[in-house]
C-alpha positions as CSV (number, residue, x, y, z in Angstrom):
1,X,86.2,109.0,153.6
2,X,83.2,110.7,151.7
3,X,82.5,108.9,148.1
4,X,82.9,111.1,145.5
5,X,81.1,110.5,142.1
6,X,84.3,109.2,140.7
7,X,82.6,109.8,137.5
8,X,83.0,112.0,134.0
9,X,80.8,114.8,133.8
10,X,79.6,113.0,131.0
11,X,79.8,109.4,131.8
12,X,76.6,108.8,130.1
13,X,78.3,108.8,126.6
14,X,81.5,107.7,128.3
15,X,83.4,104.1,127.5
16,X,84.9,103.2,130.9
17,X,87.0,100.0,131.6
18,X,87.9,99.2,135.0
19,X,88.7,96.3,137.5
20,X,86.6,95.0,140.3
21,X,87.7,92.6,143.0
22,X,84.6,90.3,143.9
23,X,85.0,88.5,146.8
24,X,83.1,85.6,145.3
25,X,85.8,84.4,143.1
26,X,88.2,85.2,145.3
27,X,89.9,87.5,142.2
28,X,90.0,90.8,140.3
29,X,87.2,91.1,137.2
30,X,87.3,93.3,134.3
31,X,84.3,95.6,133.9
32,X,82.6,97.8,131.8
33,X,80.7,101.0,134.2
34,X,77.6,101.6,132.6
35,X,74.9,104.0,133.7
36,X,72.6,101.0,135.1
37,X,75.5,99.5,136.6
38,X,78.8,97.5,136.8
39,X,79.3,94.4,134.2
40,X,81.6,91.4,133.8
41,X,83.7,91.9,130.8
42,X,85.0,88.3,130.6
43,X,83.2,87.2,127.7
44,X,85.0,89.7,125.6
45,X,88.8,89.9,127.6
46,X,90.0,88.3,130.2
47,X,92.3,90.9,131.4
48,X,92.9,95.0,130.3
49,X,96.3,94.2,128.7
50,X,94.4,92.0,126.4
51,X,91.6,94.0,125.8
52,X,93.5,97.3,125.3
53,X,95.2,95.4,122.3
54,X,91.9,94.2,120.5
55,X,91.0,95.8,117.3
56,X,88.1,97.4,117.9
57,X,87.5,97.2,121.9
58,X,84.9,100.0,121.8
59,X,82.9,98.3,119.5
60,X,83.1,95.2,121.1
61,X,81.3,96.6,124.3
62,X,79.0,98.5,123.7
63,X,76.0,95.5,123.2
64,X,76.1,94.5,127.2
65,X,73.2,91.9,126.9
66,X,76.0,89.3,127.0
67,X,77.7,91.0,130.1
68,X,76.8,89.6,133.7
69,X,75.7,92.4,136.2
70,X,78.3,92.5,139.1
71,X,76.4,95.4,140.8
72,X,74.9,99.2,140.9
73,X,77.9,101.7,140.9
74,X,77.2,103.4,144.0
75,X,77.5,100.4,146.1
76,X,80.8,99.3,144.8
77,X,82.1,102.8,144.0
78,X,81.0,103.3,148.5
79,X,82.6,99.9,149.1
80,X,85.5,101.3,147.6
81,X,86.6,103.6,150.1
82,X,89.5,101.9,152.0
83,X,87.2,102.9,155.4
84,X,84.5,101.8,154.4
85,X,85.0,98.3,153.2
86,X,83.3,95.5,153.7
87,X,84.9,92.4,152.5
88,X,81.4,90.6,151.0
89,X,80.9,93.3,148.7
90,X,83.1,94.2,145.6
91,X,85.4,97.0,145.1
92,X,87.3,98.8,142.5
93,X,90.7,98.3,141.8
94,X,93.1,100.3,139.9
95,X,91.9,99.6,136.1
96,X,94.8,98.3,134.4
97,X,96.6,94.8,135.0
98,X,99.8,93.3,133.5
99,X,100.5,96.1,131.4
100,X,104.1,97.8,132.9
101,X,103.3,100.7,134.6
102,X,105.9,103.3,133.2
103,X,106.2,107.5,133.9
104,X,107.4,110.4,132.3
105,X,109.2,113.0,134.1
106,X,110.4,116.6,134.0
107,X,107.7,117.7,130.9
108,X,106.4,120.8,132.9
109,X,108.9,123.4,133.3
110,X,107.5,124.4,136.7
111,X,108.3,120.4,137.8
112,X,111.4,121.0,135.9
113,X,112.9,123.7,137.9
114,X,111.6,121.9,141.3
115,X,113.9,119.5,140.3
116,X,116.4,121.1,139.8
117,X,115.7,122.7,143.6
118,X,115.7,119.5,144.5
119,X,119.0,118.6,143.6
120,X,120.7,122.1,144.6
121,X,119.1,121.2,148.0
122,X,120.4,117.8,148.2
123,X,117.2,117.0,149.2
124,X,117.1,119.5,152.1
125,X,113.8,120.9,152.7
126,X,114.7,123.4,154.8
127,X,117.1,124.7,151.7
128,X,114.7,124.8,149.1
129,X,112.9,128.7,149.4
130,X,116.6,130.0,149.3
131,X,117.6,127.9,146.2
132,X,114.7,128.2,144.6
133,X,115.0,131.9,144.5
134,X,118.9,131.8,143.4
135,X,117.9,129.5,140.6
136,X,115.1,131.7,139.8
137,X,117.1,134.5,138.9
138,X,119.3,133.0,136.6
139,X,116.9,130.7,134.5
140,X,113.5,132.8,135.5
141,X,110.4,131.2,134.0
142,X,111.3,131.5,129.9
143,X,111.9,127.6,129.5
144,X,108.3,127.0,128.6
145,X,108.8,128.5,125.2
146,X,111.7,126.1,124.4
147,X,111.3,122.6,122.3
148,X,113.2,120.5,123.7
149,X,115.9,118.7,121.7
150,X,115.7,122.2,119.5
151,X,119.1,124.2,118.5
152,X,117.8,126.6,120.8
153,X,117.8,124.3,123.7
154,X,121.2,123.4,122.8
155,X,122.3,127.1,123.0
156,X,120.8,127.2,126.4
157,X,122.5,124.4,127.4
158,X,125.9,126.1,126.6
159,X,124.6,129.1,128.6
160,X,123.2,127.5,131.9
161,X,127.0,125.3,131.4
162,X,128.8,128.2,131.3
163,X,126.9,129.4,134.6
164,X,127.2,126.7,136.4
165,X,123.1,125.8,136.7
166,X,123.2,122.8,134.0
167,X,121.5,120.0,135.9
168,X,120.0,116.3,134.5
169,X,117.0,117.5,134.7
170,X,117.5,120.0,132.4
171,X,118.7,117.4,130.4
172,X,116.0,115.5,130.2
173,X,113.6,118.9,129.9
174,X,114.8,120.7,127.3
175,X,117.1,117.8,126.0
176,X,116.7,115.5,122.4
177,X,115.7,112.6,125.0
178,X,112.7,111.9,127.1
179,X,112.8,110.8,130.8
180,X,111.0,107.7,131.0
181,X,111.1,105.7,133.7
182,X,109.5,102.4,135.8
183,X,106.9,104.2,138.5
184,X,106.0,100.7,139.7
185,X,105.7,96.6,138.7
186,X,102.6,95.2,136.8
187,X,99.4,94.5,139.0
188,X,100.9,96.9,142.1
189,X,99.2,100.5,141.8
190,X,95.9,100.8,143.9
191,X,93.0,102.2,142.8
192,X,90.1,104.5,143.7
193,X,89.4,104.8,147.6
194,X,92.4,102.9,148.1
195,X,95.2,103.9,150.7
196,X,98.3,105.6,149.0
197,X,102.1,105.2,150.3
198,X,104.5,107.3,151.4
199,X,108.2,105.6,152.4
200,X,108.0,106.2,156.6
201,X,111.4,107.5,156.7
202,X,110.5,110.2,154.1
203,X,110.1,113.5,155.7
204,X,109.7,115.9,152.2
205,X,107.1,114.0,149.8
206,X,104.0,114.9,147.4
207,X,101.8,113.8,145.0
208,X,101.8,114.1,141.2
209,X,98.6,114.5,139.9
210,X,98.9,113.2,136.2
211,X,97.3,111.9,133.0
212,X,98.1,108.0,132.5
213,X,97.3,106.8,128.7
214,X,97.1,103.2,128.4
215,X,98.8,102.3,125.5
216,X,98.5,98.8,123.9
217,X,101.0,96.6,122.5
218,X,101.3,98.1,119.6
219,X,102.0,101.6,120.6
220,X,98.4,102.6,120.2
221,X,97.1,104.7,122.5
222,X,93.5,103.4,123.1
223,X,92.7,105.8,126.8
224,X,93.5,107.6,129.2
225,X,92.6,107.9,133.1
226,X,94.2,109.6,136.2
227,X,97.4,108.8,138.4
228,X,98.9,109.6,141.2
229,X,102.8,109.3,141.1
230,X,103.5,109.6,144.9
231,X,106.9,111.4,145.3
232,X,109.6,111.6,147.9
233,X,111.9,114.8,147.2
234,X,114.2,114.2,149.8
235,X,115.2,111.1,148.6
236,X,115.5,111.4,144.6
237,X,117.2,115.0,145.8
238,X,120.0,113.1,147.2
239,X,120.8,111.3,145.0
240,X,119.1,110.4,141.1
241,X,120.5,106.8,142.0
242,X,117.6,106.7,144.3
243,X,114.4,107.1,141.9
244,X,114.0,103.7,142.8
245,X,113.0,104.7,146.2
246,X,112.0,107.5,146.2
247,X,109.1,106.4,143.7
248,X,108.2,102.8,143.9
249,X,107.0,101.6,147.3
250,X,104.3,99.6,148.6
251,X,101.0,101.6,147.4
252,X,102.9,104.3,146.2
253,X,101.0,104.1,142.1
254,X,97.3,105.2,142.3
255,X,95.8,104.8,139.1
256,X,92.1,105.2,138.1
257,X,89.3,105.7,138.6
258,X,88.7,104.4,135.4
259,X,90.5,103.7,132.0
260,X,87.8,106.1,129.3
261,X,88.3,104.5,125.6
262,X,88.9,107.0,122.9
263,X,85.8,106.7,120.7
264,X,83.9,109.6,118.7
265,X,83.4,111.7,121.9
266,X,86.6,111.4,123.5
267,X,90.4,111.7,121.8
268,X,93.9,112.5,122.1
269,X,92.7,116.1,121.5
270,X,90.8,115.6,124.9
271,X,93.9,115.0,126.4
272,X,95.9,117.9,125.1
273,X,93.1,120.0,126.5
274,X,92.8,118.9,130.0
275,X,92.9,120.6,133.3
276,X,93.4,118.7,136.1
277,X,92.4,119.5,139.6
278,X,94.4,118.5,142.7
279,X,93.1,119.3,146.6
280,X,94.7,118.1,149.4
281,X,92.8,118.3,152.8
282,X,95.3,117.1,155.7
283,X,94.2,115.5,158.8
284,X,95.2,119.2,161.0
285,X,93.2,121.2,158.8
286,X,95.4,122.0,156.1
287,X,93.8,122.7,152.5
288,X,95.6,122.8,149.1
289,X,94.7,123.6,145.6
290,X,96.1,123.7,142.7
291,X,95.4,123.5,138.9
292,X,97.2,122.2,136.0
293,X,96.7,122.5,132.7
294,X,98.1,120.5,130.0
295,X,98.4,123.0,127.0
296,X,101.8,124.4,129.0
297,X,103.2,120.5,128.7
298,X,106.7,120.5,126.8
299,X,106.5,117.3,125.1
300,X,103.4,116.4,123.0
301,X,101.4,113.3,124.4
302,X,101.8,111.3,121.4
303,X,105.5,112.2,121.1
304,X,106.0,110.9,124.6
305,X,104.7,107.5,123.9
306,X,107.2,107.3,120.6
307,X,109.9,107.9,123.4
308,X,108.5,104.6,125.7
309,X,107.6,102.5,122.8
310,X,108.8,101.6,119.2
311,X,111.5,99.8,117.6
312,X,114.2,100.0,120.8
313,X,111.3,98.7,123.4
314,X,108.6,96.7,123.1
315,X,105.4,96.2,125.8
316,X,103.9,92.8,124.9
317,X,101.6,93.4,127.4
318,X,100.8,96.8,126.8
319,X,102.3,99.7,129.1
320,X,100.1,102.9,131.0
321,X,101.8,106.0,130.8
322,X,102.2,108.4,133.2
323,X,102.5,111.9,131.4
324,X,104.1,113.7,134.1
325,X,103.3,116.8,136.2
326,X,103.4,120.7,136.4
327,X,102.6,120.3,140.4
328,X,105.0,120.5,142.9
329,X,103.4,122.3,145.9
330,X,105.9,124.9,148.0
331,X,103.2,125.9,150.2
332,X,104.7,126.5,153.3
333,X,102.8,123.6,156.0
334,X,104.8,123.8,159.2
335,X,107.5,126.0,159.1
336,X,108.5,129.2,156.3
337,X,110.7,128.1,153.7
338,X,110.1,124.3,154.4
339,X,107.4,124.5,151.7
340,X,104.8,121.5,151.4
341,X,105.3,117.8,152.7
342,X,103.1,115.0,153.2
343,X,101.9,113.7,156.8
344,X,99.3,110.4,157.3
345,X,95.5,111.0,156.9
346,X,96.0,113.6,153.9
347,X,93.1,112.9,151.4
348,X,94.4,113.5,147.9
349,X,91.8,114.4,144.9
350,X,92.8,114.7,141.4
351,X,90.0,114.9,138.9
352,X,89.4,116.3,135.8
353,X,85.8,116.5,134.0
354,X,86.2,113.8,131.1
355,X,88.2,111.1,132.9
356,X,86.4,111.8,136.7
357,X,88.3,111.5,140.4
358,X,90.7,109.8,141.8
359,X,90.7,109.7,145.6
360,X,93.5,108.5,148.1
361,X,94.3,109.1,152.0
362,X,98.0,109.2,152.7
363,X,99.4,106.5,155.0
364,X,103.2,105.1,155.2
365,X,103.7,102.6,153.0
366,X,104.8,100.0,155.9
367,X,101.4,100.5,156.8
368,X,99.2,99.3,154.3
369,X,98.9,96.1,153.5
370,X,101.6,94.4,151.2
371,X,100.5,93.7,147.7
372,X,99.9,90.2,147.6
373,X,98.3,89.7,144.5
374,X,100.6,89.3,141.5
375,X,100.5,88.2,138.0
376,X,100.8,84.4,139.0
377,X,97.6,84.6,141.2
378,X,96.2,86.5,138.7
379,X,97.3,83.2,136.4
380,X,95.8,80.9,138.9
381,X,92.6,82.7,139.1
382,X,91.8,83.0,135.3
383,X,92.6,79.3,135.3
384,X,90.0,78.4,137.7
385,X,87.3,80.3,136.8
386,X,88.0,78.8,132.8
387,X,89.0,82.1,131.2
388,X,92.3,81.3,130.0
């Protein structure tokens, strides 16, 4: 796999947390990428969930004399790439650690209405162009201008009733309520370079190219980086009982490259901004693009987080967010009408210019290796090494 930068255009004037597993300890390190390399963030957190809940964590790292050197960038960010690896040298992980890994769902109204397809199709493939069209011409594309929870959403409601068209997802679109849901368990998502899961029985999947904001305990959002939130249609089409499977298998959470603090160059309003990038290249020489902006999401950011967090839950360990997606490619790869599906050796790239690339090649997820290493290793190795 060619290395990438991985970087923000502007990662000169960019705060960026992530996690580096060095060989030497035997266990994951927290790290601050600097232009002049990778350091050891131990001496000011032990772990992102408790660094993302520190007052000030920005100002806390930007004097680095204290920090130990793990490395140059470009020969951990190389050693990275799940092909490449050698097991002496250190690698990135996904940034965050023990915080829950939690996603938002249905806040594009393109994703909307391919969920919707979804469920008309039962999770039929081969079903999808015809439904998709039928669907179409009843709701058409004016959804986007709706807020959700609104009276006006509520009249719609009545109407799509009425027609017979009202589906959960709606519900959960154009509803009062937010879908927020478990993607995956603390400590399981890979990171940058890393190998990304697909269920091997799947045969209608994508990825979801999204904005994760790391949130503290608190509620505070303090960043934001990339995610992908792997997808199997067929599955979550049959049934919604099944989101379970059809979204949290081995490797099936890629989040990074890197967690980018909000400071004076880099906000929320950063994030309402953003265009994100997604290219898939596929091992029989299939190419996608696609481009997604998030000035056409439904839900505000900030509003998103009040729906995950607050008085009726609480994330003592902090939580990273995944904002949900407008993607869901209907590119037609083998057959017309069967739209877009993953297969093994597709290379996934989602980046945008303040928060970098994220990179992944698609394998099934009884391939990879298992995740092994949990929050009681994690335990253990802070223990050794002193830091808690």
């Amino acid at each position: 796999m060619k290395t990438p930068s991985y970087l923000p255009d502007d990662h000169e004037r960019a705060i960026l947390i992530g996690r580096v597993w060095v060989p030497s300890i035997g266990g994951p390190s927290l790290v601050s990428v600097q232009a002049d390399g990778v350091f050891d963030v131990s001496p000011v957190a032990a772990t992102c969930s408790e660094l993302m809940s520190l007052e000030e964590p920005v100002e806390l790292l930007r004097p680095v004399s204290r920090l130990i050197r793990l490395g140059g960038f470009d020969e951990i960010a190389a050693n990275s790439a799940f092909d490449a690896r050698r097991e002496d040298v250190p690698w990135f992980l996904a940034p965050c650690d023990l915080q829950a890994i939690k996603a938002c769902g249905v806040t594009f109204v393109a994703s909307m209405l391919e969920r919707v397809i979804e469920e008309q199709a039962r999770g039929d493939a081969s079903k999808a162009s015809a439904v998709r069209e039928s669907v179409a011409a009843i709701i058409g594309d004016d959804l986007g201008r709706i807020k959700p929870g609104s009276a006006e959403a509520a009249r719609v409601k009545d109407v799509l009733i009425a027609k017979g068209m009202w589906s959960q997802y709606l519900e959960v679109g154009i509803g009062p309520d937010a879908e927020v849901f478990t993607k995956a368990q603390p400590m399981s998502a890979v990171g940058v370079g890393a190998e990304i899961g697909v269920h091997p029985k799947s045969e209608w999947s994508n990825p979801e190219p999204e904005i994760v904001l790391a949130v503290n305990r608190d509620g505070r959002t303090v960043g934001a980086t990339l995610g992908n939130d792997v997808n199997l249609r067929d599955f979550e089409g049959r049934s919604a009982l099944l989101l379970g499977k059809a979204k949290d298998n081995n490797a099936s959470c890629a989040i990074g490259p890197f967690i980018r603090l909000f400071d004076e160059h880099f906000t929320i309003e950063d994030i309402r901004r953003a265009d994100l990038a997604l290219h898939i290249d596929g091992p029989e020489g299939f190419s996608f693009e696609g481009h997604s902006s998030m000035s056409m999401i439904s839900r505000d950011p900030v509003e998103l987080v009040s729906h995950a967090i607050g008085p009726n839950h609480q994330y003592p360990d902090g939580l990273m967010l995944f904002l949900g997606t407008m993607f869901a490619p209907t590119k037609d790869r083998f057959q017309p009408g069967k739209g877009f599906t993953h297969v093994v050796g597709d290379v996934v790239t989602v980046s945008t210019p303040t928060l970098g690339t994220l990179v992944n090649r698609v394998n099934h997820s009884d391939k990879i290796a298992p995740w092994e290493f949990g929050a009681v290793a994690l335990m253990k190795n802070l223990s050794g090494r002193g830091l808690i």
